[in-house]
C-alpha positions in Angstrom: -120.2 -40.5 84.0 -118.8 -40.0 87.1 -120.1 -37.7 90.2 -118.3 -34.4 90.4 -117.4 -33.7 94.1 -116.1 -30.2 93.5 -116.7 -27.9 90.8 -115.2 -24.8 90.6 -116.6 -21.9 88.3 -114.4 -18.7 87.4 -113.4 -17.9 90.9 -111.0 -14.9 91.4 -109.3 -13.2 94.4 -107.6 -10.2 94.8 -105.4 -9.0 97.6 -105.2 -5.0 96.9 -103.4 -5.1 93.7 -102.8 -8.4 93.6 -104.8 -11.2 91.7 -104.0 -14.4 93.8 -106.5 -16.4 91.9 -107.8 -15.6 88.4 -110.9 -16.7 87.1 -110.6 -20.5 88.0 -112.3 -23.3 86.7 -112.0 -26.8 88.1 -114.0 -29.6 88.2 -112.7 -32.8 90.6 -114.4 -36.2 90.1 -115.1 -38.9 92.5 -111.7 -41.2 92.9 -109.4 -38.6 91.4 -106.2 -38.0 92.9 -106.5 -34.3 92.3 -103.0 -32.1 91.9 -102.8 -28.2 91.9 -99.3 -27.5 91.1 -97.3 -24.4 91.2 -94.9 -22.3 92.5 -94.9 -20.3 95.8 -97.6 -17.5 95.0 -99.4 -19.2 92.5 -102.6 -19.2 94.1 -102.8 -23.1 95.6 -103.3 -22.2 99.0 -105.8 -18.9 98.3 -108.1 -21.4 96.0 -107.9 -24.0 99.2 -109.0 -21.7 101.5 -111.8 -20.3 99.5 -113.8 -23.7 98.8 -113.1 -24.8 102.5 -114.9 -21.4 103.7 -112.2 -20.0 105.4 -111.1 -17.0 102.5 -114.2 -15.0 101.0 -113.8 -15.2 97.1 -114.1 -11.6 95.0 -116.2 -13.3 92.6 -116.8 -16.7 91.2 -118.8 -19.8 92.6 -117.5 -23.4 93.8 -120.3 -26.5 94.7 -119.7 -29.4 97.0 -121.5 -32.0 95.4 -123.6 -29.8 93.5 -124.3 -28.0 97.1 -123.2 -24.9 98.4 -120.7 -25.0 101.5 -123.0 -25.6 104.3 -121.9 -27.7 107.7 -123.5 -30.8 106.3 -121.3 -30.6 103.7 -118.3 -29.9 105.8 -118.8 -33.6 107.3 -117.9 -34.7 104.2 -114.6 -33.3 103.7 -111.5 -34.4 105.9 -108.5 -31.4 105.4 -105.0 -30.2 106.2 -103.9 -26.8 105.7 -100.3 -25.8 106.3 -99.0 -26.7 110.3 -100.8 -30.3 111.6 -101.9 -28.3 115.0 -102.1 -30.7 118.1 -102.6 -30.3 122.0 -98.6 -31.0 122.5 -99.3 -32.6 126.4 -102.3 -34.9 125.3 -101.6 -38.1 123.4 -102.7 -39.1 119.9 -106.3 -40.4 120.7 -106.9 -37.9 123.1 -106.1 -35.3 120.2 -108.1 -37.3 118.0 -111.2 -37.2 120.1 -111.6 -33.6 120.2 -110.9 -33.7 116.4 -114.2 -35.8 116.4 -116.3 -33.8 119.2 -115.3 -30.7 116.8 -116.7 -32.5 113.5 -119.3 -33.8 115.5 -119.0 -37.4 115.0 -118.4 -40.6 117.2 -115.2 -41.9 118.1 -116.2 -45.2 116.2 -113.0 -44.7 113.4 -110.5 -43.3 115.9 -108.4 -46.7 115.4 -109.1 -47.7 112.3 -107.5 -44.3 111.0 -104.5 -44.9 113.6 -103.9 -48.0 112.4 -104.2 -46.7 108.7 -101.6 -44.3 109.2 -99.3 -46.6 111.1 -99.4 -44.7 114.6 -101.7 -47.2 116.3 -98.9 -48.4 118.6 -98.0 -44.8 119.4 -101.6 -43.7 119.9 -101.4 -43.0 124.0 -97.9 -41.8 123.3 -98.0 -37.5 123.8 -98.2 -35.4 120.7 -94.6 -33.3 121.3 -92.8 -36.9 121.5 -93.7 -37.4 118.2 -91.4 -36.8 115.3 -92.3 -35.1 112.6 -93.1 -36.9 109.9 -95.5 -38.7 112.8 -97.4 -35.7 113.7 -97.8 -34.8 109.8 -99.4 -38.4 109.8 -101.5 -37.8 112.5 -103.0 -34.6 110.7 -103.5 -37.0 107.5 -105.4 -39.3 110.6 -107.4 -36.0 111.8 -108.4 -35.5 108.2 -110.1 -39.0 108.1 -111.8 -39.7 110.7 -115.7 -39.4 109.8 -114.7 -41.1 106.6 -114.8 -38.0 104.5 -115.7 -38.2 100.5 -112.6 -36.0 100.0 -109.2 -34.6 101.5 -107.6 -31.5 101.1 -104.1 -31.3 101.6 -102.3 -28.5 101.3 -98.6 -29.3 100.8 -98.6 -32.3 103.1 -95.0 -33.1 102.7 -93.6 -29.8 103.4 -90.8 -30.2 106.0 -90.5 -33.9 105.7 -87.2 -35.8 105.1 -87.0 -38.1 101.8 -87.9 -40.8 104.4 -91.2 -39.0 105.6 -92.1 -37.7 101.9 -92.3 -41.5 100.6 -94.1 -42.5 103.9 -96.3 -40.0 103.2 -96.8 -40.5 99.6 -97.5 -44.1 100.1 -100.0 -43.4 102.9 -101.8 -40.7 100.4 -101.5 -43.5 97.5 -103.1 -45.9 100.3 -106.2 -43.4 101.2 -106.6 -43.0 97.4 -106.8 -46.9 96.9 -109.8 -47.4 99.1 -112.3 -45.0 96.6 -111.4 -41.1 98.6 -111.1 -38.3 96.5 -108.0 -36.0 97.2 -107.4 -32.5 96.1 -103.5 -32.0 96.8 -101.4 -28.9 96.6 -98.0 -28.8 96.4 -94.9 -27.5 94.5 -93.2 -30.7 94.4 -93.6 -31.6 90.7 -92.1 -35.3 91.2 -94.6 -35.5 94.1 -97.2 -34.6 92.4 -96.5 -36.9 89.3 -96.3 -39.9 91.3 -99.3 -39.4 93.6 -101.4 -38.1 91.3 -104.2 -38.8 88.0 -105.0 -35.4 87.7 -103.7 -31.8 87.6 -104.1 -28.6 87.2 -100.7 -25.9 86.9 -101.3 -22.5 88.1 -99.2 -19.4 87.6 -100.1 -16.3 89.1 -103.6 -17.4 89.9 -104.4 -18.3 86.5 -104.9 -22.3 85.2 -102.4 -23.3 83.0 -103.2 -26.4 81.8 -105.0 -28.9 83.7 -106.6 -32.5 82.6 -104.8 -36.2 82.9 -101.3 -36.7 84.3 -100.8 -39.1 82.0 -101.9 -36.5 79.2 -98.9 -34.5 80.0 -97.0 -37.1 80.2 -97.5 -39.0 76.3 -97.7 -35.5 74.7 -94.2 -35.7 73.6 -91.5 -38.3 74.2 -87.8 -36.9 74.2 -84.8 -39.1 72.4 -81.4 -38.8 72.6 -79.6 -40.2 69.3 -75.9 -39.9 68.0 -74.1 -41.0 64.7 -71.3 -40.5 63.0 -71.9 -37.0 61.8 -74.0 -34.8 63.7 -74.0 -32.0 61.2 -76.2 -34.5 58.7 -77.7 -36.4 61.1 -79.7 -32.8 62.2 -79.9 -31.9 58.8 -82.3 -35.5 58.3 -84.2 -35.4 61.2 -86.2 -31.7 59.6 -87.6 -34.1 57.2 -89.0 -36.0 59.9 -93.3 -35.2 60.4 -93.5 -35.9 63.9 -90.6 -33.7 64.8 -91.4 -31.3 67.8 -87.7 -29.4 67.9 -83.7 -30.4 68.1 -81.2 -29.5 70.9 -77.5 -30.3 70.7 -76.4 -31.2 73.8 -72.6 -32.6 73.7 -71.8 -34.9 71.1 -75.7 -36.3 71.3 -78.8 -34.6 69.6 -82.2 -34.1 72.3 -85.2 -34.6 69.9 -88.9 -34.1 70.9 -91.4 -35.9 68.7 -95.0 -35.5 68.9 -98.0 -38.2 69.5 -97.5 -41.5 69.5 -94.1 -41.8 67.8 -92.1 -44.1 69.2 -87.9 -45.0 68.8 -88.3 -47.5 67.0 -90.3 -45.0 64.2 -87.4 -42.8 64.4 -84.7 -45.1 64.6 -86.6 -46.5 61.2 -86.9 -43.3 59.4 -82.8 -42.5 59.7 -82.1 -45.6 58.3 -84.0 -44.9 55.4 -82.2 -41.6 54.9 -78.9 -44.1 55.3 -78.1 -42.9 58.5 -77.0 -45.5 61.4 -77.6 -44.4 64.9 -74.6 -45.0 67.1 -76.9 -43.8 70.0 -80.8 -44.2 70.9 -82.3 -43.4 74.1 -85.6 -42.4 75.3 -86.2 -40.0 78.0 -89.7 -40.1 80.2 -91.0 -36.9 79.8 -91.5 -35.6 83.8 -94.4 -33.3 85.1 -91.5 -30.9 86.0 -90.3 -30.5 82.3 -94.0 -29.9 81.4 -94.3 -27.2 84.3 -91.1 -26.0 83.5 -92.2 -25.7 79.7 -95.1 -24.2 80.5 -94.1 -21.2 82.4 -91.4 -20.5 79.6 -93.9 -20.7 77.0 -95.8 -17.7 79.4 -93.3 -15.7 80.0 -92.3 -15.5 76.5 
């Protein structure tokens, strides 16, 4: 079984009339690439901010390797929340040092992180010459240094071009590789699908679903077929046990089967009814028609 490094137990948070986080429940294992996904309001940031010990929660408890929040467990944990904020006038290192005299650690990792994140050429360089997709990499740097058991990062591609967003990406994927566990916030469903082995969807402070990516992602698979006749082609696919539900979209039929079903099962089951497919294509299910499913489902 694997350690838990954060394990969140019913935690709520009000601001006046509203509930920014609603009786949450997380638990984030060691090595998991941790998502919490939703949209602006959702709660991501509150629910950061109250297991960092920077926003008091209403009620509701969260451990740090079955330990409350206490500053030897702060040494642990490596974080960026919103902005990177830098001296702009002193150069990378020099920022990177007082990073370290504030955790109260050595400057032993100061270049292994700069190299990590690819500014190590660029370390005596001054922060405000630094583009910005650089300086978001030099918070993911501040966040390592000490070697922490877990990062929090709190929408760390907010800003970026598509250039900087798969920099970053790939530097997360990198961090991930060498054994850190990372608890990542964002409402970038594709980012968080391909970054990611875990997730949890918020709405409105409240956990929608949360578990396995890849879960989410083999629940159902979506086909797109076409014969012939459409008409009889719909009318033989009701027979069908693993059906999920039909959509017409054009001269093509959108089916959602459930479990394990496969094309091939399908494409074999119309055949027996006598019908020839004169189109089959499967669709990847994506994180954002899950999210996307999910908040119609609630607000039905």
């Amino acid at each position: 079984m694997k350690e838990t490094i954060l394990s969140i137990n019913q935690l709520s948070k009000n601001y006046g009339r509203i509930r920014a986080v609603d009786n949450l429940s997380l638990d984030i294992e060691k090595g998991n690439v941790y998502g919490i996904l939703g949209p602006n309001g959702s709660g991501k940031t509150t629910t950061i901010g109250i297991v960092l010990g920077v926003i008091n929660a209403d009620s509701g408890s969260f451990k740090w390797l079955g330990n409350e929040l206490t500053n030897k467990e702060r040494k642990h944990i490596g974080s960026i929340i919103e902005t990177p904020l830098f001296y702009p006038y002193l150069t990378a290192i020099s920022n990177l040092r007082i990073v370290a005299d504030i955790k109260g650690i050595g400057y032993e990792s100061i270049e292994k992180v700069l190299k990590t994140v690819d500014l190590f050429e660029r370390k005596n360089d001054r922060f405000k010459t630094y583009s910005l997709g650089m300086k978001q990499r030099l918070a993911l740097a501040a966040a390592m240094i000490g070697n922490p058991e877990m990062m929090i990062l709190d929408e760390p591609t907010n800003g970026l071009d598509p250039q900087g967003i798969a920099e970053t990406r790939n530097l997360i994927k990198r961090i991930a590789s060498d054994g850190t566990t990372i608890l990542l916030a964002s409402h970038l469903l594709d980012e968080v699908q391909k970054v990611c082995s875990h997730v949890a969807v918020l709405n409105h402070g409240k956990t929608m679903f949360s578990g396995d990516v890849d879960e989410v992602l083999t629940d159902t698979l979506t086909i797109e077929i076409a014969s012939d006749n459409l008409e009889e082609l719909q009318k033989s696919l009701t027979d069908f046990s693993n059906l999920h539900s039909i959509t017409k979209e054009g001269d093509k039929l959108v089916v959602r089967v459930k479990g394990k079903t496969n094309c091939g099962e399908l494409n074999n089951f119309l055949f027996g009814k006598g019908i020839v497919l004169s189109h089959l294509s499967a669709k990847k299910k994506s994180l954002e028609s899950y999210f996307l499913e999910l908040l119609s489902e609630k607000n039905d």
